[in-house]
MITIBA-838195 format. One record per residue (C-alpha): z, y, x; residue in one letter. Coordinates in steps of 0.25 Angstrom, whole numbers. Each point is the difference from the previous one (the first is absolute). Layout:
N
@pz Z | py Y | px X | vexmar A
...
END
This chain:
222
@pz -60 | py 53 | px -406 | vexmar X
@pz -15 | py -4 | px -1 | vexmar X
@pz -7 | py -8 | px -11 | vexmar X
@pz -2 | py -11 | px 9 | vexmar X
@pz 17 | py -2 | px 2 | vexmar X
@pz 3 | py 5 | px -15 | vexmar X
@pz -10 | py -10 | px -7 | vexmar X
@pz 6 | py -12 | px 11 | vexmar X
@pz 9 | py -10 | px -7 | vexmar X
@pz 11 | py -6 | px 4 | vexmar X
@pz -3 | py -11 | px 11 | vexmar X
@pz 1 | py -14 | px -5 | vexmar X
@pz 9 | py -10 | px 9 | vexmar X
@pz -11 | py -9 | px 6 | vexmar X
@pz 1 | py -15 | px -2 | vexmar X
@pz 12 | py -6 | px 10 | vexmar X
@pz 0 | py -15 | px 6 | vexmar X
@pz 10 | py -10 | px -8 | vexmar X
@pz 14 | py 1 | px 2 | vexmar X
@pz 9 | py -12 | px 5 | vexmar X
@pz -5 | py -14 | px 1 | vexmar X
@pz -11 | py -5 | px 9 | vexmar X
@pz -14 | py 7 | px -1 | vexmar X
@pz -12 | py -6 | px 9 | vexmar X
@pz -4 | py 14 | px 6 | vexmar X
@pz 5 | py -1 | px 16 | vexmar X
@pz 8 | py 13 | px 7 | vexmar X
@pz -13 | py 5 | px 6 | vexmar X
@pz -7 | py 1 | px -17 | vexmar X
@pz 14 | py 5 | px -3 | vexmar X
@pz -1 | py 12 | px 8 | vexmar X
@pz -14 | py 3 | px -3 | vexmar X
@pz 2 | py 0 | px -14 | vexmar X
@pz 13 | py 9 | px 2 | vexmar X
@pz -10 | py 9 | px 10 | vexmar X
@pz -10 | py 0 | px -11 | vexmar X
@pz 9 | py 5 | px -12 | vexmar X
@pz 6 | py 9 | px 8 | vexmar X
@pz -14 | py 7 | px 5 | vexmar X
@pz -4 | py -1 | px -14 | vexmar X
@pz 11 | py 7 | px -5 | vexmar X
@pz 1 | py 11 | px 10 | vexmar X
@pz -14 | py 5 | px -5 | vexmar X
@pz 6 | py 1 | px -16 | vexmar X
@pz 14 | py 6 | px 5 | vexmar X
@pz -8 | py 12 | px 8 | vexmar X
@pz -10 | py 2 | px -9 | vexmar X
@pz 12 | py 2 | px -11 | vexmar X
@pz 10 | py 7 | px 9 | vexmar X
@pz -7 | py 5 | px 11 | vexmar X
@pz 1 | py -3 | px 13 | vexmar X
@pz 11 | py 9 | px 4 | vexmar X
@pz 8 | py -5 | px -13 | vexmar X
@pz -3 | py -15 | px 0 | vexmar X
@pz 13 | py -9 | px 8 | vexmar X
@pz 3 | py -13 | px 6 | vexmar X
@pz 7 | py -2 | px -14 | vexmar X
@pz -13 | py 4 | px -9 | vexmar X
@pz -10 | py -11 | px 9 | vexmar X
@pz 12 | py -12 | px 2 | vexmar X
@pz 3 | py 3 | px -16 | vexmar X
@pz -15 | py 0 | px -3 | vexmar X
@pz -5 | py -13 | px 9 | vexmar X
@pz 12 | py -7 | px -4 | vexmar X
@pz 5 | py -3 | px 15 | vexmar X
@pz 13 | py 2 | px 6 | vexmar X
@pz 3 | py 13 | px 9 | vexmar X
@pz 3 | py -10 | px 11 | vexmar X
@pz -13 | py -5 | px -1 | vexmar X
@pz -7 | py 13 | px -1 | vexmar X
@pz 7 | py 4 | px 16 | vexmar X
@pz -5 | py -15 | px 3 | vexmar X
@pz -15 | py 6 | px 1 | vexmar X
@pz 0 | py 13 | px -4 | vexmar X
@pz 7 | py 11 | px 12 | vexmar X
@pz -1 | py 10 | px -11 | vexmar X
@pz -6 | py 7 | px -12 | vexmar X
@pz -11 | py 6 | px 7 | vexmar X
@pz -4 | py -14 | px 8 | vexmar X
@pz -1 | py -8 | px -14 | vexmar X
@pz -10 | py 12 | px -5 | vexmar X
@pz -8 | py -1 | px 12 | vexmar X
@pz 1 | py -15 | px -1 | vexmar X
@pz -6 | py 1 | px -16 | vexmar X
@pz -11 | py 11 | px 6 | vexmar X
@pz -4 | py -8 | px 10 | vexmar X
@pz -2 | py -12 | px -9 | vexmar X
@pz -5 | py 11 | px -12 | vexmar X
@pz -13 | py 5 | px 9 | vexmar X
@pz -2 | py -14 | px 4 | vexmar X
@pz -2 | py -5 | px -15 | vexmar X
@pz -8 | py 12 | px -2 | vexmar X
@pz -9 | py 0 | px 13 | vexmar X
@pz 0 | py -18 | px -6 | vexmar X
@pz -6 | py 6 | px -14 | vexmar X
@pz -10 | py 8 | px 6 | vexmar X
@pz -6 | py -11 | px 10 | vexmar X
@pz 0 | py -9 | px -13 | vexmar X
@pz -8 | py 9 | px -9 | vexmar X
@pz -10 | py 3 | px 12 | vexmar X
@pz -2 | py -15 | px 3 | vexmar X
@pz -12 | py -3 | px -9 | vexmar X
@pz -8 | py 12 | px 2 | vexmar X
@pz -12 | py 2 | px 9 | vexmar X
@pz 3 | py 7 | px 15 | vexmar X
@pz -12 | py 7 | px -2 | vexmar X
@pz 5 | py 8 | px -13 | vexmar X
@pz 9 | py 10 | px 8 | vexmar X
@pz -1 | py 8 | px -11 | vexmar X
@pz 4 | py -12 | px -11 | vexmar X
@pz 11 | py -3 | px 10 | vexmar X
@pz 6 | py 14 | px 0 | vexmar X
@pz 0 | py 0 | px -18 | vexmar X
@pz 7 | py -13 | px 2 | vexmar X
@pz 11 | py 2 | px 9 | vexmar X
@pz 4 | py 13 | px -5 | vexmar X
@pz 0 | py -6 | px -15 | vexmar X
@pz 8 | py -13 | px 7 | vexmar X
@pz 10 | py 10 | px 7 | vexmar X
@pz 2 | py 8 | px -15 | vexmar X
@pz 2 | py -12 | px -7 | vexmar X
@pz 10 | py -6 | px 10 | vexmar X
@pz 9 | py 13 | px -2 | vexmar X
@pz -1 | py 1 | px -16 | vexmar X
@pz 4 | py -16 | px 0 | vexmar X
@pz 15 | py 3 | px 5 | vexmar X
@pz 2 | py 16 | px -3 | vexmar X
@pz 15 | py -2 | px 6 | vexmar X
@pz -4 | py -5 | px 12 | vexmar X
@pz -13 | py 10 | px 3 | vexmar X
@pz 10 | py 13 | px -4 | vexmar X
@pz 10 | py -6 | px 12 | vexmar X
@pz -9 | py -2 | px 10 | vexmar X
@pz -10 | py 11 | px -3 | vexmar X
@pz 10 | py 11 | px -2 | vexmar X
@pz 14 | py -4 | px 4 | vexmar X
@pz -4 | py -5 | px 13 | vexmar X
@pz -3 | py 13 | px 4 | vexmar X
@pz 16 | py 3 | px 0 | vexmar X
@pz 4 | py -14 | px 4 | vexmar X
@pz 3 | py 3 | px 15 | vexmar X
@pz -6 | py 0 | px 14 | vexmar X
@pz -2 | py -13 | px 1 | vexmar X
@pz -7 | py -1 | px -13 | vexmar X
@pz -9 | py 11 | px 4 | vexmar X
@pz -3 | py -5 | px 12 | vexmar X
@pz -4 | py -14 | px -6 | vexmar X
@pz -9 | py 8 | px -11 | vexmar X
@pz -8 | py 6 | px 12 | vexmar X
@pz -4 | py -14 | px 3 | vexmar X
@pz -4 | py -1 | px -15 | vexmar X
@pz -9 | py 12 | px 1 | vexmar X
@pz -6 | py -6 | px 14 | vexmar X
@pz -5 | py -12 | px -10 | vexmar X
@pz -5 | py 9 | px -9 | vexmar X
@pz -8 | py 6 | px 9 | vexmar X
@pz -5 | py -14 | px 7 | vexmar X
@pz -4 | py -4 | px -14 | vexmar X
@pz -10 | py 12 | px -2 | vexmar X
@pz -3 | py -2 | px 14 | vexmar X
@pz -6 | py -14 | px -4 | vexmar X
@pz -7 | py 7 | px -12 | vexmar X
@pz -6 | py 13 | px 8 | vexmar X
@pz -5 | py -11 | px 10 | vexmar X
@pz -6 | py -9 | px -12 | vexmar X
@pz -7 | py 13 | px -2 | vexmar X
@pz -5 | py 3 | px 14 | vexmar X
@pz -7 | py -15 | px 0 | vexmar X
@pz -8 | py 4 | px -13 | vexmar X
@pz -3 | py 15 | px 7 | vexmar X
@pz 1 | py -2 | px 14 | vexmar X
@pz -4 | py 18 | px 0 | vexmar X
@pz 11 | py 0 | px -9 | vexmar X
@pz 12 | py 10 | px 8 | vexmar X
@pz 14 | py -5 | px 4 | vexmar X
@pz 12 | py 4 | px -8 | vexmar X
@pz 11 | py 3 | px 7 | vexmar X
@pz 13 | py -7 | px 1 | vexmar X
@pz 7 | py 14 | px -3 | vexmar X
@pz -10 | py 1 | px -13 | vexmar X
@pz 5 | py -15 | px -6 | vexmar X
@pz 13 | py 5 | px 3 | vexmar X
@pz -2 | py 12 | px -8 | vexmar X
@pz -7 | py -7 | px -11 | vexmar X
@pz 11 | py -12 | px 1 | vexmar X
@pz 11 | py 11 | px -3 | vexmar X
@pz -9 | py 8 | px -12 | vexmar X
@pz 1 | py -13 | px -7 | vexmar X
@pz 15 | py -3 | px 2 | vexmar X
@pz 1 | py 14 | px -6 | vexmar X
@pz -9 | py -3 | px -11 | vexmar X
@pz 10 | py -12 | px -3 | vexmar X
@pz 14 | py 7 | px 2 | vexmar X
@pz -6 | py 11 | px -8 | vexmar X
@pz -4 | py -9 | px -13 | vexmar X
@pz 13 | py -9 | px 1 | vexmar X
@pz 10 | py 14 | px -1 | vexmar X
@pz -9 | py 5 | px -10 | vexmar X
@pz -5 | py -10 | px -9 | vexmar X
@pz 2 | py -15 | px 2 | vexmar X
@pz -5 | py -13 | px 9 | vexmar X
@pz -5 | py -3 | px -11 | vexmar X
@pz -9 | py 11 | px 1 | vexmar X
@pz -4 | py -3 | px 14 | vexmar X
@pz -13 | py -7 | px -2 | vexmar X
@pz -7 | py 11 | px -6 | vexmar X
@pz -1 | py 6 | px 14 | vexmar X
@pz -10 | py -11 | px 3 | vexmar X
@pz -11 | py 10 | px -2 | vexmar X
@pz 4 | py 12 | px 8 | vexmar X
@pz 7 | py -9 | px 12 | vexmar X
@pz -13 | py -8 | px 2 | vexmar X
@pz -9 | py 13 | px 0 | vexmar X
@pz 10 | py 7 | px 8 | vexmar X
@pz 0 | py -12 | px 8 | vexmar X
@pz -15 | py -2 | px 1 | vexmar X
@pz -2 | py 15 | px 2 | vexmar X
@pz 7 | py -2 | px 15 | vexmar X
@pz -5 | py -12 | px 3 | vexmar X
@pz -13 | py 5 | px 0 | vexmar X
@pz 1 | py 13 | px 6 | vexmar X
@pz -14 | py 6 | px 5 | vexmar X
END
């Protein structure tokens, strides 16, 4: 078992709508809320149980929902993880583009400190949710595989738009290669499995320093 599942604790059930009488939410905020919960818990179940050992009956008992309810938007397991690492990378990527908003274009360097410190900090805030999708979504199915390649395609895009910032300050400056984000995108994942299995998320944003010189060190490739 690794330090990150032993030290987890028992997930807490997450809050449930009110039972019986009238309540003014309509169906439509009903089922978001029970979508939400059950995204929510699906993340703390995995990260506790694995994803091979997490249920139906651990994420309906956790988000407090019926297993009626669950089948009503969920075809399986595996579709409500993707469902929570879809909308997991998209809160991440939102962190990112918020930190970055106030700093100057021109800064690529800056930029690059930034975002790798935004990215850090993201993962340390929920260390249940970072150890699911940084390490057991590498065992959760095809489909989850399949969608993580269009994680990493993102990843790329971003320092795309950082090695392009780059070229406007150095027009001389040589193109790095899609192959060589990739490459460096992958490094820092494995950076990050590495310190969740063998120290903590909380741990995570010490690797602000290496990342970003890691980071800076292929963007400006001579």
């Amino acid at each position: 078992m690794t330090a990150s599942k032993a030290s987890a604790k028992p997930p807490k059930p997450a809050p449930k709508l009110p039972r019986g009488g009238r309540h003014p939410l309509t169906q439509e905020a009903v089922a978001a809320s029970q979508r939400a919960r059950m995204l929510d818990a699906i993340a703390h179940v995995v990260a506790a149980k694995g994803f091979k050992g997490a249920t139906v009956a651990d994420v309906i008992a956790h988000a407090g929902v019926s297993r009626r309810t669950f089948y009503e938007q969920f075809h399986d397991l595996e579709a409500c993880f993707l469902a929570a690492y879809e909308r997991g990378m998209q809160a991440l990527f939102g962190a990112i583009r918020r930190a970055l908003r106030d700093v100057p274009e021109a800064d690529w360097r800056e930029r690059t400190r930034i975002a790798v410190q935004a990215y850090l900090q993201a993962l340390a805030s929920s260390p249940e949710v970072s150890w699911s999708f940084s390490v057991e979504s590498l065992g959760a199915g095809a489909q989850t595989l399949e969608r993580r390649g269009w994680v990493l395609d993102q990843w790329v895009a971003h320092w795309r738009g950082l090695q392009s910032l780059r070229e406007r300050a150095d027009p001389n400056a040589p193109r790095v290669s899609d192959a060589s984000l990739l490459a460096m995108v992958g490094g820092i994942e494995e950076l990050v499995r590495d310190c969740l299995r063998r120290r903590s998320a909380a741990a995570l944003p010490k690797l602000a320093g290496p990342v970003t010189e890691f980071a800076l060190a292929v963007l400006d490739a001579r």
